[in-house]
C-alpha positions in Angstrom: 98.7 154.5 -12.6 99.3 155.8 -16.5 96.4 157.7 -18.7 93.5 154.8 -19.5 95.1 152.1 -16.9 93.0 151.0 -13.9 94.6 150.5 -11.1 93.8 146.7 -9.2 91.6 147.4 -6.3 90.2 150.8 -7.1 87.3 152.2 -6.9 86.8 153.7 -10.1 84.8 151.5 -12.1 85.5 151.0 -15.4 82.1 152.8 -16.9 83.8 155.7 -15.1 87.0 155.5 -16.4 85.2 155.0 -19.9 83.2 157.8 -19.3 86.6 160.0 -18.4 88.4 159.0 -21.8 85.0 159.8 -23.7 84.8 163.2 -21.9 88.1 163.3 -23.1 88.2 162.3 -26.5 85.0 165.2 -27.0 87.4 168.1 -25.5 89.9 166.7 -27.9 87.9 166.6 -30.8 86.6 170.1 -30.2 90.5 171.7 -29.7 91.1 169.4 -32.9 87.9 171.0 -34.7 89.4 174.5 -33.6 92.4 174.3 -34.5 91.2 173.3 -38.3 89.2 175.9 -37.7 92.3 178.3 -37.0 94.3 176.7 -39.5 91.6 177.2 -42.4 91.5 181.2 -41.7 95.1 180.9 -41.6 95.6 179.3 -44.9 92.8 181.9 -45.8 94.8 184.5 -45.2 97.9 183.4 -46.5 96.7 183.2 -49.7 95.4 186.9 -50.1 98.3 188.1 -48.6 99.9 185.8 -51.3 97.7 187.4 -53.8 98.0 191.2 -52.3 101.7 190.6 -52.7 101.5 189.7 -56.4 99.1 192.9 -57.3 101.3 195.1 -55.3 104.6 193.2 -57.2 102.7 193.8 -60.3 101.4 197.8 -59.5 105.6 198.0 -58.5 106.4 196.7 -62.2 103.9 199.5 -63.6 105.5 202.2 -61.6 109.0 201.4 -62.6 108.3 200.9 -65.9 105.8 204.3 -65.8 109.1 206.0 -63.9 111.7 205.0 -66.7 109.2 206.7 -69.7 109.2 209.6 -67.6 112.3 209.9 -67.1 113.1 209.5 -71.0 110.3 211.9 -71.6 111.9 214.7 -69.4 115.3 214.0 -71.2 113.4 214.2 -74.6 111.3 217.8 -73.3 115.0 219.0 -71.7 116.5 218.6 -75.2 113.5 220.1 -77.1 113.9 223.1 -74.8 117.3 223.6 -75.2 117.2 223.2 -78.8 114.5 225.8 -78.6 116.1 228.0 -76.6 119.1 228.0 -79.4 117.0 228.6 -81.8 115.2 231.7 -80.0 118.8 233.0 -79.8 119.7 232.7 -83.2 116.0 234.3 -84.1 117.1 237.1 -81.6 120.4 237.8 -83.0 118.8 237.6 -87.0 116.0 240.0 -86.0 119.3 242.5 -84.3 121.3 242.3 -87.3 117.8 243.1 -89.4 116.7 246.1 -87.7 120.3 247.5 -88.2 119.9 246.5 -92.1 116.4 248.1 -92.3 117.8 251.4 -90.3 120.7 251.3 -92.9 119.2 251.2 -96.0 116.2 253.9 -94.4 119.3 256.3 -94.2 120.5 255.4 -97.8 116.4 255.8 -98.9 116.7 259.3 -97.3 119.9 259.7 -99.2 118.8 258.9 -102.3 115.2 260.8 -102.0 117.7 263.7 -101.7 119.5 263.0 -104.5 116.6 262.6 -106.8 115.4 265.4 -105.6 118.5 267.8 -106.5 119.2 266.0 -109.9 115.4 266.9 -110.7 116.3 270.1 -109.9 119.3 270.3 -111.9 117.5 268.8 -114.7 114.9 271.4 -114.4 117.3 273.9 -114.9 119.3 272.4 -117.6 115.8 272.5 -119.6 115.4 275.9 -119.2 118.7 276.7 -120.0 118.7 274.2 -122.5 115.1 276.2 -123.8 117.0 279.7 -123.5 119.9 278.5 -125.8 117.3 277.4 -128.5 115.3 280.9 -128.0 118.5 283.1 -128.7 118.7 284.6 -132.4 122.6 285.1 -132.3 124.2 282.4 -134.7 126.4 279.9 -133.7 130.1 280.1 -132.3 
């Protein structure tokens, strides 16, 4: 006998054997109903992992694109410092060479503070000599 046949001479009436497929048919329905069922939360899910995937593809993009101006603003901050650093030197090197200038010419200030202060002396004396000369009665040479 094969799935819906009745065999000749049997028992099984065909109400039963109607009854059967019916029985059947509602336990396949139901497993059919279930598997939509599966196959809608499924599809649910497939589509927000579909859309997870394009926010995280997206939130990648960022990154990458947030990494590269980083990484072109370090080299931009890397050259500023070293150009800065330069700089300092040279600044460090000026100020040197300054100091030495400014000790120099205090020395030479010194020197000629000195100086001034002799020739006032000798000019001091050449008026009083120069005043004595003028003072004397005896004529001339």
């Amino acid at each position: 006998m094969q799935g819906g046949e009745i065999e000749a001479g049997s028992c099984v009436s065909p109400l039963m054997q109607h009854a059967a497929c019916t029985v059947q048919h509602a336990a396949c329905a139901d497993q059919h109903a279930a598997c939509a069922v599966q196959h809608a939360v499924c599809t649910a899910q497939h589509a927000a992992c579909a859309v997870q995937h394009a926010v995280c593809t997206a939130q990648h993009a960022a990154c990458t694109a947030e990494h590269a101006a980083c990484t072109v603003q370090h080299a931009a901050c890397t050259a500023q410092h070293a150009a800065c650093t330069a700089e300092h030197a040279a600044c460090t090197a000026r100020h040197a060479v300054c100091t030495a200038r400014h000790a120099a010419c205090a020395v030479q200030h010194a020197v000629c503070i000195a100086q001034h202060a002799a020739c006032t002396g000798r000019h001091a004396a050449c008026a009083v000599q120069h005043a004595a000369c003028h003072a004397c009665q005896l004529p001339w040479g």
